[in-house]
N, C-alpha and C positions, 0 to 999 in steps of 0.2 A: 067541228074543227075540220080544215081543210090544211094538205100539204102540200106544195108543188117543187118540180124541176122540170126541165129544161134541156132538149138535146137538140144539138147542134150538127148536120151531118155534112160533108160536102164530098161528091165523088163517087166514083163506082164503090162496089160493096167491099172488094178485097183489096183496093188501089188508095180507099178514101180516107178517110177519117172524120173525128167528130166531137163534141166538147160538151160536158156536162155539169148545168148549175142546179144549184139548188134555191129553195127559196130564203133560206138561211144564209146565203153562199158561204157555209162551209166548204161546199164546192162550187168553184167560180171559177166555168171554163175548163174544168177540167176533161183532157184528153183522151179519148179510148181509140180505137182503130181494131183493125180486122188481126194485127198483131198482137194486140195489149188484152185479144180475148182469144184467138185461136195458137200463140206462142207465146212466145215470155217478153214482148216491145212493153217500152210505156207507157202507163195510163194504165185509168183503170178499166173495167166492164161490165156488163148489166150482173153476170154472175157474184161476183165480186160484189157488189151494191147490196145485192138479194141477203149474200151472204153476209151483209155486217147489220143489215135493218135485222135479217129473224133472230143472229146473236145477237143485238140488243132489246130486242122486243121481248124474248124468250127469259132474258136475265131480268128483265125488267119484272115481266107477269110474273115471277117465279117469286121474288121480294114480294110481291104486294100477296103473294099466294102462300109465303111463307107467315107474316104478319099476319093474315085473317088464324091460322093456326096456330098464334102464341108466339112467333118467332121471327127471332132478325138478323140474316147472313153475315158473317164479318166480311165475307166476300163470294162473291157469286163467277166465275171465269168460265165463258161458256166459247165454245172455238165451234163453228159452221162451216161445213163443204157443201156447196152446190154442185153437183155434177148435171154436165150437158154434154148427153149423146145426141148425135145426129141433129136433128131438127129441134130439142123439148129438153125439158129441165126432166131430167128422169127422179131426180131423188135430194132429202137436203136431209145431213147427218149433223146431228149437234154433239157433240162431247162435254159435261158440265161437269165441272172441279168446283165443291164450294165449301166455306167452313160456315155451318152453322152450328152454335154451341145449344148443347142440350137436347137436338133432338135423335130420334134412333133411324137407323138406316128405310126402314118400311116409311115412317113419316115421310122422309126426305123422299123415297122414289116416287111415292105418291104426289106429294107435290108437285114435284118437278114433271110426272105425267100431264098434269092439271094445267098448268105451265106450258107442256105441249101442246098441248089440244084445243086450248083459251085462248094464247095469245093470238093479237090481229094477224101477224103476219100469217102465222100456220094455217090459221083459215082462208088467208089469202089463198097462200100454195096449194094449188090443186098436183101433188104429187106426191110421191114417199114420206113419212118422216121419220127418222129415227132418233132414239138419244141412247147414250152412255153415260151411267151417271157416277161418278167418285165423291161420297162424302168424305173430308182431310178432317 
């Protein structure tokens, strides 16, 4: 399986701007700039991206990782911070909120370790990772 997007850029680096599809086009054209990633302007940013692919890859493995163990999330809510210092993605924090019924808290971190360490994206990220995990 193969996935693509598409970036658009036109212009100096802090002056420019630039447009991002996807191959889905969930995103179609959509707009980032030197604003929309170094200030609060609109659009979104590559950070921004990184951080909804690894929360949803991460909720993702975690379901399929909970099911090989007997078990099925009523809900998995996982929130991602990419942080970019200087020049490099320094680090990405997941925080995961999830109800699953019946199992005990050691299952669950364990899991959800598994979950970190498996899914594509984390192997992607050549950087930190961390998680926080609340079983509800």
């Amino acid at each position: 399986m193969k996935r693509s997007a598409t970036a658009v850029w036109k212009g100096a680096g802090k002056d420019g701007n630039g447009v991002v599809s996807t191959q889905s086009n969930v995103l179609s054209k959509t707009q980032y700039s030197y604003k929309s990633r170094f200030e609060n302007g609109t659009g979104t940013n590559p950070e921004e991206l990184i951080a909804a692919a690894h929360a949803g890859c991460f909720s993702m493995k975690l379901a399929f990782v909970l099911a090989e163990a007997g078990f099925t999330a009523e809900e998995i809510n996982t929130d991602c911070t990419i942080t970019l210092e200087g020049t490099g993605i320094t680090s990405s924090h997941l925080v995961l909120k999830a109800k699953v019924p019946g199992i005990d808290k050691a299952k669950f971190d364990a899991a959800a370790a598994d979950a970190k360490a498996n899914c594509p994206v984390s192997q992607l990220l050549n950087t930190s990772i961390t998680l926080e995990t609340t079983l509800l």
